[in-house]
C-alpha positions in Angstrom: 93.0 72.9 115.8 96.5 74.3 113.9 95.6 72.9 111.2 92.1 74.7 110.7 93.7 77.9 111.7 96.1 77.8 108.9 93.1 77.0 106.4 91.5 79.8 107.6 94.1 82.1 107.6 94.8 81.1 103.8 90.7 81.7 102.5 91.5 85.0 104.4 94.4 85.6 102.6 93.3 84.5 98.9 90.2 86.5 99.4 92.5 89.3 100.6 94.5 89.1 97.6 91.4 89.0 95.2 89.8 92.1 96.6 93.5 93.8 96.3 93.5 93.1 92.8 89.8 94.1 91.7 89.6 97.5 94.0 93.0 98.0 92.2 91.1 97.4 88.7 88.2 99.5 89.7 89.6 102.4 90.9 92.4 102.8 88.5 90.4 101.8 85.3 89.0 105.3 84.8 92.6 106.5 84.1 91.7 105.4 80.6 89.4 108.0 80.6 87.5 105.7 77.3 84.1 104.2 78.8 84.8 101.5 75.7 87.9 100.7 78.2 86.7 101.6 81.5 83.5 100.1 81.5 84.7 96.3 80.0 87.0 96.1 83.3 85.2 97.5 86.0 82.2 95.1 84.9 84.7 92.1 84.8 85.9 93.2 87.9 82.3 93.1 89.3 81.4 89.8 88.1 85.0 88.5 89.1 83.9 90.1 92.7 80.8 88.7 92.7 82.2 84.8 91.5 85.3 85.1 93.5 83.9 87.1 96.9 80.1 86.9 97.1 77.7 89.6 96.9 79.2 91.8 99.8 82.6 92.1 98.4 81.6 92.7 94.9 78.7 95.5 96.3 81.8 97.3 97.8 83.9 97.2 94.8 80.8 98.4 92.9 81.1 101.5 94.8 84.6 102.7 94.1 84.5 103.0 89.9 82.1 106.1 89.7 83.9 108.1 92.7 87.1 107.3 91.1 86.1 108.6 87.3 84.4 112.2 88.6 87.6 112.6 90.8 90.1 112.2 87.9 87.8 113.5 85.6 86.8 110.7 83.4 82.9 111.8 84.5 82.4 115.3 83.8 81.3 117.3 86.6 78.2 118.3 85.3 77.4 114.4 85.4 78.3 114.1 89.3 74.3 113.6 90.0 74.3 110.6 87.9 76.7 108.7 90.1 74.5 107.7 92.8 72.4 106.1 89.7 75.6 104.5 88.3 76.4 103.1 91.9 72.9 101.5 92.1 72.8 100.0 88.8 76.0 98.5 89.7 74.6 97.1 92.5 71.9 96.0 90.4 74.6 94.2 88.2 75.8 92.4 91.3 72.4 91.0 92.7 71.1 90.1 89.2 74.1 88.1 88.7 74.8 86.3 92.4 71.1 85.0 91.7 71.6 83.8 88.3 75.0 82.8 88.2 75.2 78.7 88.3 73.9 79.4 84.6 76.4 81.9 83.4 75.2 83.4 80.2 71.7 83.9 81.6 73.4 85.7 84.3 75.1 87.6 82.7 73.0 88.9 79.7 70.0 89.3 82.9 72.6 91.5 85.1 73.7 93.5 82.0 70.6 94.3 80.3 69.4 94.5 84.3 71.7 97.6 84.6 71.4 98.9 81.1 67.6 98.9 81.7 68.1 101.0 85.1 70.5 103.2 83.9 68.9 104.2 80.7 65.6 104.4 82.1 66.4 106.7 85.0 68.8 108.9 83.0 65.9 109.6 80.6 63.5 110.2 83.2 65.8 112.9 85.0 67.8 114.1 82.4 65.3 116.7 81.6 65.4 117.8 85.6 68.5 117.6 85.9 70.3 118.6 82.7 69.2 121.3 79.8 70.6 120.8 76.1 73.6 119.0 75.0 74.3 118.3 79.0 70.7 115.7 79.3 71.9 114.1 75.6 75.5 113.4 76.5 74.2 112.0 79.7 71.4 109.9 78.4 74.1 108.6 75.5 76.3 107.5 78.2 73.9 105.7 80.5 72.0 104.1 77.0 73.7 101.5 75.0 77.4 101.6 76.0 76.5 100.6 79.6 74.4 96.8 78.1 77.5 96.9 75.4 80.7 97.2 78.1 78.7 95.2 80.7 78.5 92.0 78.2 82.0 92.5 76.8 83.4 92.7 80.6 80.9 89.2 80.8 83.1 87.9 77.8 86.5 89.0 80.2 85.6 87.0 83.5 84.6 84.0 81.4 87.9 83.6 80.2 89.4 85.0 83.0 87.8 82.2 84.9 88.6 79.8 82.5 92.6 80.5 82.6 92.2 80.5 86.1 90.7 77.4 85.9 92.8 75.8 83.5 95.8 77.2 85.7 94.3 75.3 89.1 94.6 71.8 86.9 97.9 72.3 85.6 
């Protein structure tokens, strides 16, 4: 009975510890105020979530990264009504990769290209409603190729991430 207690209270505490670390990565990321930075690490962070804490833990996390970049300015204020968009497409990262992740390329091009898809799609489609000018271009540009780009270079990070940490365990 002691003895399954302490287990318990250890999964609770490594899980702890991992969310600690990731919210910390996702909310302070957008200090960088670079999306080529910014958006590498919070998707590593999401796929870390996602590997590391199941599909609950990471859909929380995914929450945090777009609040956090409007408040310090990273997203510019005339951009605020994209980040419900940006919230659901990284959900969308999240589910795509939780169901394809036992093969781990395939999950991750399929989640990346899953929210690339979204984001670019419904950033065109109310850009126009939303924006006028310069505004709908710079917001269209941001949600097009840099979102597949940073979402498949923060799938390169976790894979080595995960493979240190691996390599760490055996040690």
């Amino acid at each position: 009975m002691k003895i399954s207690s302490i287990a318990i209270e250890k999964i609770i505490t490594k899980e702890l510890v991992i969310f600690s670390v990731l919210s910390f990565i996702v909310i302070f990321s957008p200090f960088f105020g670079v999306q080529a930075v910014t958006g590498p690490l919070v998707n590593a962070a999401l796929f870390l979530a996602t590997i590391f804490l199941g599909i609950k833990g990471a859909t929380l996390l995914a929450i945090f990264p777009s609040i956090t970049a409007l408040a310090v300015g990273f997203l510019p204020l005339h951009i605020a009504p994209l980040i419900p968009f940006i919230i659901i497409g990284n959900i969308i990262l999240v589910i795509v990769f939780n169901r394809f992740k036992e093969n781990y390329w395939k999950g991750i091009f399929l989640a990346s290209f899953s929210k690339f898809f979204f984001l670019y799609t419904f950033s065109f489609l109310i850009s126009g409603v939303l924006f006028s000018g310069k505004i709908a271009k710079v917001a269209t540009t941001m949600m097009s190729w840099p979102q597949l780009a940073t979402a498949l270079v923060g799938g390169l990070i976790t894979y080595f991430v995960v493979l240190l940490i691996k390599t760490r365990e055996n040690i």
